[in-house]
Residue frames as a rotation matrix with the C-alpha (Angstrom) as fourth column:
UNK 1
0.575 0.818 0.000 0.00
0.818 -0.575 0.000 0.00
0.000 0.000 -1.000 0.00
UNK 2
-0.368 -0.788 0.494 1.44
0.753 -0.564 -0.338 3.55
0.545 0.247 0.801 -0.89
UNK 3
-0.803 0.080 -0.590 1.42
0.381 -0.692 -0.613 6.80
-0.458 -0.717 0.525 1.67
UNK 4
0.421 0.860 -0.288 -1.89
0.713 -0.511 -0.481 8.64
-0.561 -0.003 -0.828 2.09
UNK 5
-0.391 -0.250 0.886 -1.74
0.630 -0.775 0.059 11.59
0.671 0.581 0.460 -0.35
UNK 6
-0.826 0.092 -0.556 -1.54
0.290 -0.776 -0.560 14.82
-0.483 -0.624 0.614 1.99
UNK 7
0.501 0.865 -0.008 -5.02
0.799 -0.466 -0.380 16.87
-0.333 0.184 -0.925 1.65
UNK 8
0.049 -0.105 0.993 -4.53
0.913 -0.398 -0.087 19.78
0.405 0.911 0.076 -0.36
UNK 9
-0.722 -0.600 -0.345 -3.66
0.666 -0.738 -0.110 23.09
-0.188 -0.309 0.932 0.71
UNK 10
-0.132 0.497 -0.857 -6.21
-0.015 -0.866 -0.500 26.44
-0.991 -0.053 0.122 0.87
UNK 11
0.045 0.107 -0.993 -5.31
-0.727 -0.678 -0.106 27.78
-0.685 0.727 0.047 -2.35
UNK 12
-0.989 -0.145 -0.038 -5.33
-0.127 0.674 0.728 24.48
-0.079 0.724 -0.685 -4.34
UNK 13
-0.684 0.716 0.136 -8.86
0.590 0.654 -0.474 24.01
-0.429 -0.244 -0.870 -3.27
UNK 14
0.500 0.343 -0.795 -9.84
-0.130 -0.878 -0.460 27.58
-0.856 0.334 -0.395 -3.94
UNK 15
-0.423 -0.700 -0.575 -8.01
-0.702 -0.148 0.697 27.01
-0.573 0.698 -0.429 -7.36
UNK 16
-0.943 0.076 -0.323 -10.14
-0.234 0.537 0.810 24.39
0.235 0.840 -0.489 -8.39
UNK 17
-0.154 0.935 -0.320 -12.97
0.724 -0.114 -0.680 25.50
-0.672 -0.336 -0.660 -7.01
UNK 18
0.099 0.608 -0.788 -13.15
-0.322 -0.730 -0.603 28.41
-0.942 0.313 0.123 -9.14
UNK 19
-0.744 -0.404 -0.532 -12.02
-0.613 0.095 0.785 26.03
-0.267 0.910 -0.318 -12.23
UNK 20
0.246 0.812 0.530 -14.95
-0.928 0.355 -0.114 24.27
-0.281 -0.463 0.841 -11.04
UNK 21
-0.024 -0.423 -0.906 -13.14
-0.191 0.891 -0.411 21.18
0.981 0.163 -0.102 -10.51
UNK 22
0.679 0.729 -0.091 -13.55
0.090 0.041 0.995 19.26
0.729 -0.684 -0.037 -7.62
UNK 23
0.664 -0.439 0.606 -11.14
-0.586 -0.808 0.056 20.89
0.465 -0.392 -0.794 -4.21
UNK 24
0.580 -0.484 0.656 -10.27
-0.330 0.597 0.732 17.58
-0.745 -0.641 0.186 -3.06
UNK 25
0.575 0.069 0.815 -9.20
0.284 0.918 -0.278 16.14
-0.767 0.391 0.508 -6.23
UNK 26
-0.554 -0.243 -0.797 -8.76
-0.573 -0.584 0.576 18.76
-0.605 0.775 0.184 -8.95
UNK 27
-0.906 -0.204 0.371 -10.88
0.316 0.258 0.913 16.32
-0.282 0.944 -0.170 -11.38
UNK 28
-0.850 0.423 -0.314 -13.14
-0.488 -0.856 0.168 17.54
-0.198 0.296 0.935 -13.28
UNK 29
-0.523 0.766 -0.373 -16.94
0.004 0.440 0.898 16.55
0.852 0.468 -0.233 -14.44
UNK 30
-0.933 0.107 -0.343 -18.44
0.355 0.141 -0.924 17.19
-0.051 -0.984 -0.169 -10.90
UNK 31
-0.471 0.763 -0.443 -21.58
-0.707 -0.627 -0.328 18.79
-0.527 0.159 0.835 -12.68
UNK 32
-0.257 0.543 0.799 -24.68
0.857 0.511 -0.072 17.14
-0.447 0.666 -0.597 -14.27
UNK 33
0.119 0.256 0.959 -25.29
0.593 -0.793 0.138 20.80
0.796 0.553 -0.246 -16.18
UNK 34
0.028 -0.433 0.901 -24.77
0.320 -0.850 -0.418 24.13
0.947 0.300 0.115 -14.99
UNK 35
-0.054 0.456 0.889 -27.08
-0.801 -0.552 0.234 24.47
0.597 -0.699 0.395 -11.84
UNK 36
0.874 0.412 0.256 -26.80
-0.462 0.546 0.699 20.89
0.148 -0.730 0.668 -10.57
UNK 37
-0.290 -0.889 0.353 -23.67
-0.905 0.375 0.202 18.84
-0.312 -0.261 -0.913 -8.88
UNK 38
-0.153 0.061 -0.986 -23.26
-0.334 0.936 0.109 15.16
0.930 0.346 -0.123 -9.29
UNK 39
0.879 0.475 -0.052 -23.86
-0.176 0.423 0.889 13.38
0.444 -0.772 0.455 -6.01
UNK 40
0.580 -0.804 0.130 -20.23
0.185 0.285 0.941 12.35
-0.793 -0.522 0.314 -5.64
UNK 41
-0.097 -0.712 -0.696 -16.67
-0.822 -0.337 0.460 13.43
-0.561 0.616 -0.552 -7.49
UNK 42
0.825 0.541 -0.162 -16.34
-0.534 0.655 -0.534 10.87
-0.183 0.527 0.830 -10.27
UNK 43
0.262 -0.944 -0.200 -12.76
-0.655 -0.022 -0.755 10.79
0.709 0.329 -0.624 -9.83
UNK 44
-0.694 -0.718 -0.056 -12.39
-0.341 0.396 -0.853 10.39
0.635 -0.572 -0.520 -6.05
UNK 45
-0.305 0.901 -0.309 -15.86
0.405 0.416 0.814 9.80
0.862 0.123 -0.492 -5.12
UNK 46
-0.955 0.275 -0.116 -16.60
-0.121 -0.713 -0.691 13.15
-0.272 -0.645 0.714 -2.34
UNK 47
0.063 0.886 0.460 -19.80
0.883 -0.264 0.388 13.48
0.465 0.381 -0.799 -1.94
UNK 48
-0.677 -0.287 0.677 -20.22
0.537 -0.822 0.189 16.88
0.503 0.491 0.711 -2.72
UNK 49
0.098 0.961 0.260 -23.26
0.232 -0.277 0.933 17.62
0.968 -0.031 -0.250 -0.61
UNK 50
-0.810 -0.587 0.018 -21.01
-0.177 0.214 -0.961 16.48
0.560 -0.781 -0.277 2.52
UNK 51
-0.578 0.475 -0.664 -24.05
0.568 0.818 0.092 14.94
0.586 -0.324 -0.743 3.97
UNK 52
-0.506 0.664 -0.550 -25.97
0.561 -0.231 -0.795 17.86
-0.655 -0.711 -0.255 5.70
UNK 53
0.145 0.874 0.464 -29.21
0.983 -0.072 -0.171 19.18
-0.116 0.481 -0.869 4.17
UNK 54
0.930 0.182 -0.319 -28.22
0.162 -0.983 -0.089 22.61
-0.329 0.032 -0.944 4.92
UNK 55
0.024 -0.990 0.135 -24.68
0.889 0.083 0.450 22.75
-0.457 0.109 0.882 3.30
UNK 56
-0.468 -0.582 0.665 -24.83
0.873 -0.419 0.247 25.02
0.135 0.697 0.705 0.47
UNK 57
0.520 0.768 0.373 -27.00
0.781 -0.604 0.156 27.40
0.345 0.211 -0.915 1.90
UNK 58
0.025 -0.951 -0.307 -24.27
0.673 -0.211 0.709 29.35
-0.739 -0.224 0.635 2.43
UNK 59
-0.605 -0.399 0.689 -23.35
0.616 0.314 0.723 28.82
-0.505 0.861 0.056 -0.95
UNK 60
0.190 0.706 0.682 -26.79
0.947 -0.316 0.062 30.82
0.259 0.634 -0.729 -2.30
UNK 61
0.868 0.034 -0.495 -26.46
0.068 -0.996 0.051 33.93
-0.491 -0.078 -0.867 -0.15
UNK 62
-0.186 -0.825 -0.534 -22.59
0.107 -0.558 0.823 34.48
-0.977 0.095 0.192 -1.43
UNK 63
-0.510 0.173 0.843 -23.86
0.859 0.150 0.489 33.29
-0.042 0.974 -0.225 -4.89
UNK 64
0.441 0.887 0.140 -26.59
0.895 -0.447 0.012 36.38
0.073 0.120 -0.990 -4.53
UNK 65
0.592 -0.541 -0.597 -23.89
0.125 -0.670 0.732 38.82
-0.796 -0.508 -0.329 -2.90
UNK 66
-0.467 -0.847 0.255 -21.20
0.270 0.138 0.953 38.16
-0.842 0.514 0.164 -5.42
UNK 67
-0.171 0.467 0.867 -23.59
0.981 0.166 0.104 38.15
-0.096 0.868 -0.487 -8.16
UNK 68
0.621 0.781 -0.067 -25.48
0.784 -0.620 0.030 41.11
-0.018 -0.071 -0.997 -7.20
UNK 69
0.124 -0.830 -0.543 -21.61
0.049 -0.542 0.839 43.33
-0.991 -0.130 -0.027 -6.02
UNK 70
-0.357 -0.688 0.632 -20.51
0.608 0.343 0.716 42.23
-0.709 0.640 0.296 -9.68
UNK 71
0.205 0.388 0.899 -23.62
0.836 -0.546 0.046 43.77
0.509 0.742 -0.436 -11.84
UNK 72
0.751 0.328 -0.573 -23.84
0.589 -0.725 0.356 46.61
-0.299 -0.605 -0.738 -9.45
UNK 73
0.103 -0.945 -0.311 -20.04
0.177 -0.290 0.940 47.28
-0.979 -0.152 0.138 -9.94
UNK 74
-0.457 0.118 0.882 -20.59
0.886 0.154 0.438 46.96
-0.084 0.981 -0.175 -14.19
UNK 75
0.175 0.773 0.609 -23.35
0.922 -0.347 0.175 49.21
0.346 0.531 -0.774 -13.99
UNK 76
0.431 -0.383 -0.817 -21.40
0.291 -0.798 0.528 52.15
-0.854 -0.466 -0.232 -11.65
UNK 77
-0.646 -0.763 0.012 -18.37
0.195 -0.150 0.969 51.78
-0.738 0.629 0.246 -14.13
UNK 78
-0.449 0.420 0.789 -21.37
0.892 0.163 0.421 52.23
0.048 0.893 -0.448 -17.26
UNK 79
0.639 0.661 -0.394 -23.04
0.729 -0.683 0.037 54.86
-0.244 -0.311 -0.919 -15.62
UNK 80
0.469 -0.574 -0.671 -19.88
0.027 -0.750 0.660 57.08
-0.883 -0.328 -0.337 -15.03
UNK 81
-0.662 -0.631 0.404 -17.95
0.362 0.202 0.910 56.03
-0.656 0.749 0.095 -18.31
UNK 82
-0.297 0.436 0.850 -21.36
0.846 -0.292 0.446 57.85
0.443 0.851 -0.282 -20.31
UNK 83
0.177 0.329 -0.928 -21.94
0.795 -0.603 -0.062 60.71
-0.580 -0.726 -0.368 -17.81
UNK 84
-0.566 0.805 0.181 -23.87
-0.416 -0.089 -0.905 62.90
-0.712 -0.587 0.385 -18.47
UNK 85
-0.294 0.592 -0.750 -25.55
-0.936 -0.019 0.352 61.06
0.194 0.806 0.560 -21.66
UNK 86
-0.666 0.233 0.709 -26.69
-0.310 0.778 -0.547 58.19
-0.679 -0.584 -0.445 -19.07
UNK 87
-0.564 0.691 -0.452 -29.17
-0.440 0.212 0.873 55.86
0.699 0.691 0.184 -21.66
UNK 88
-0.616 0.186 0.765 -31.61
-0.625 0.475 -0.619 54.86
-0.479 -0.860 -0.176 -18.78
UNK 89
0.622 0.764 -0.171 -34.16
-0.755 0.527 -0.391 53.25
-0.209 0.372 0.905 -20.76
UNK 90
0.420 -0.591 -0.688 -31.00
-0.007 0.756 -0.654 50.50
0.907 0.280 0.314 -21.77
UNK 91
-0.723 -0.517 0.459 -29.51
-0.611 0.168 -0.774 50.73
0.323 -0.839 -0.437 -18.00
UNK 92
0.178 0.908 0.379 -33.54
-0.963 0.240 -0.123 49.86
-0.202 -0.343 0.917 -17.17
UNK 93
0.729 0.310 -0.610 -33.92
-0.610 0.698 -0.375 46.82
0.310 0.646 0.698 -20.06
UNK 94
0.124 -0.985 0.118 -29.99
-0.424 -0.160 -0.891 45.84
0.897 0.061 -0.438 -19.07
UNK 95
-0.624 -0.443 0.644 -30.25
-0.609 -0.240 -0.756 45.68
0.489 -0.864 -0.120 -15.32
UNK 96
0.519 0.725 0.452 -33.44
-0.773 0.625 -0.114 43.48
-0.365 -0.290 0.885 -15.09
UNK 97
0.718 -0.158 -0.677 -31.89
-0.269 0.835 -0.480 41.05
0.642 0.527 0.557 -17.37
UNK 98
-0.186 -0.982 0.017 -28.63
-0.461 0.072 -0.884 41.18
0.867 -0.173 -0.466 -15.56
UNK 99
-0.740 -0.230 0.632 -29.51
-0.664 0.397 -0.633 40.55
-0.105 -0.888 -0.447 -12.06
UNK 100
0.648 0.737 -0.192 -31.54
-0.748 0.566 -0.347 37.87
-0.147 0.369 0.918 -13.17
UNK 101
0.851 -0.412 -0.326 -28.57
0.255 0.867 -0.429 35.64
0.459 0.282 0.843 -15.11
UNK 102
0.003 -0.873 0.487 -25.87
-0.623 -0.382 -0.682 37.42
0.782 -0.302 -0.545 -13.07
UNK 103
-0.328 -0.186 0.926 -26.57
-0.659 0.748 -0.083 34.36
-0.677 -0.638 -0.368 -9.99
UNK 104
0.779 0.293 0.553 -27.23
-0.159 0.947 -0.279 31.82
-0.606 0.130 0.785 -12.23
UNK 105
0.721 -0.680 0.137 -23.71
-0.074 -0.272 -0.959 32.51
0.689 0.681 -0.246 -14.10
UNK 106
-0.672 -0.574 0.468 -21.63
-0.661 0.180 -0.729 32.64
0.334 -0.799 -0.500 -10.74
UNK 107
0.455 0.889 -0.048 -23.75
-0.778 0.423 0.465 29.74
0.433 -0.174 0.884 -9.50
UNK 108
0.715 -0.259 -0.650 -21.68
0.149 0.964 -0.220 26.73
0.683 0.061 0.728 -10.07
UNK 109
-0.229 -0.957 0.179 -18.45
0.038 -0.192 -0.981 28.94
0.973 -0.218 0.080 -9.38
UNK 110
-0.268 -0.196 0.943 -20.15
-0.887 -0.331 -0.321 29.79
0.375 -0.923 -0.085 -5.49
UNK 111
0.913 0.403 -0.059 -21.19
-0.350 0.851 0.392 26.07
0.208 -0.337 0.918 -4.95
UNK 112
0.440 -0.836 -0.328 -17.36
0.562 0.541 -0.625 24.85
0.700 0.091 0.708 -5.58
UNK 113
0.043 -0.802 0.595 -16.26
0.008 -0.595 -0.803 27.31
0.999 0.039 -0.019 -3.74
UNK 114
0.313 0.903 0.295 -18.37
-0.756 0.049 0.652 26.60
0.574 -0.428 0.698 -0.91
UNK 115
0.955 0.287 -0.068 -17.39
-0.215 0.834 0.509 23.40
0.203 -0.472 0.858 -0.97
UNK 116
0.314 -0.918 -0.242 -13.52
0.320 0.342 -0.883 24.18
0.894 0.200 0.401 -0.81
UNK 117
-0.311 -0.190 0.931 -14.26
-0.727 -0.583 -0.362 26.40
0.612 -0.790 0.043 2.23
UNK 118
0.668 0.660 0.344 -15.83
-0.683 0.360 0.636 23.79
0.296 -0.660 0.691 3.87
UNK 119
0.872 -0.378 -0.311 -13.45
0.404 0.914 0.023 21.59
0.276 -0.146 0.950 3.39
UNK 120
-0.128 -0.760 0.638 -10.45
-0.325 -0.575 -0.750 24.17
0.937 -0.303 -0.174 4.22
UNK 121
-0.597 -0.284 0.750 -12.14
-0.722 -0.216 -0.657 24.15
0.349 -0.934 -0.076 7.69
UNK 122
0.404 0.372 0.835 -13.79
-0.695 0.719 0.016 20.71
-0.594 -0.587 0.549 8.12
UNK 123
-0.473 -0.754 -0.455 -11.57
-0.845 0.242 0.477 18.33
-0.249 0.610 -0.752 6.45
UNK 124
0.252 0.622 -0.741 -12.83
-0.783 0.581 0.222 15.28
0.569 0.525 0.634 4.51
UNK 125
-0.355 -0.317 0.879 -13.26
-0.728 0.683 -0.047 11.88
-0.586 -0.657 -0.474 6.43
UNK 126
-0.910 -0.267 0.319 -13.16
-0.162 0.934 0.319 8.49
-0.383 0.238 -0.893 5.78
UNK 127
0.130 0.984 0.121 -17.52
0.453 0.050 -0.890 8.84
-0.882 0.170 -0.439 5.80
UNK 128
0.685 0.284 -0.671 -17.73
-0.317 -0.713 -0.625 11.42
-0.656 0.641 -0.399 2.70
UNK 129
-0.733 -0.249 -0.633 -16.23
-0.680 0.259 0.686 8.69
-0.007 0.933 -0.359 0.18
């Protein structure tokens, strides 16, 4: 039998969390499509859910925060960059649409991430293969 492979370091996890690859592993396919996970890595077999019902709720508010900082921050930098010929009627049409697909676009990226923070500070066990 060959030596346990050390657990991955902070910024590896966060590194392939935002590559949306899975934090323990690095491999990749952890998604069934954009907005859902797989049940378990296919690589090393995490389950990705880590076994409490309330995991990722977390995961939604930062997904909503992040999302919401990101258009907000677009639409400052648009606003000022046409001052004073502001087009509101396109900031209007624009800004509904945006904060709409603006959390469902950083979705996946705040789920992985989620789950690398979790695992930063609750490390994987022997249960959660």
């Amino acid at each position: 039998m060959g030596e346990p492979t050390p657990a991955p370091s902070a910024s590896t996890r966060l590194g392939r969390a935002f590559t949306l690859r899975c934090p323990e592993c690095g491999g990749r396919g952890i998604f069934r499509n954009w907005l859902r996970l797989q049940p378990r890595c296919p690589h090393c077999a995490l389950k990705l859910d880590r076994g409490r019902p309330d995991h990722f709720v977390g995961a939604y508010l930062v997904n909503l925060i992040i999302a919401e900082l990101l258009f907000a921050s677009i639409l400052g930098v648009w606003v000022v960059t046409v001052w004073p010929d502001v087009p509101w009627d396109a900031i209007q049409v624009v800004a509904v649409v945006a904060m709409i697909l603006a959390p469902i676009f950083t979705y996946p990226f705040t789920r992985t991430v989620w789950l690398a923070a979790d695992l930063i500070f609750d490390a994987a066990r022997p249960s959660d293969r």
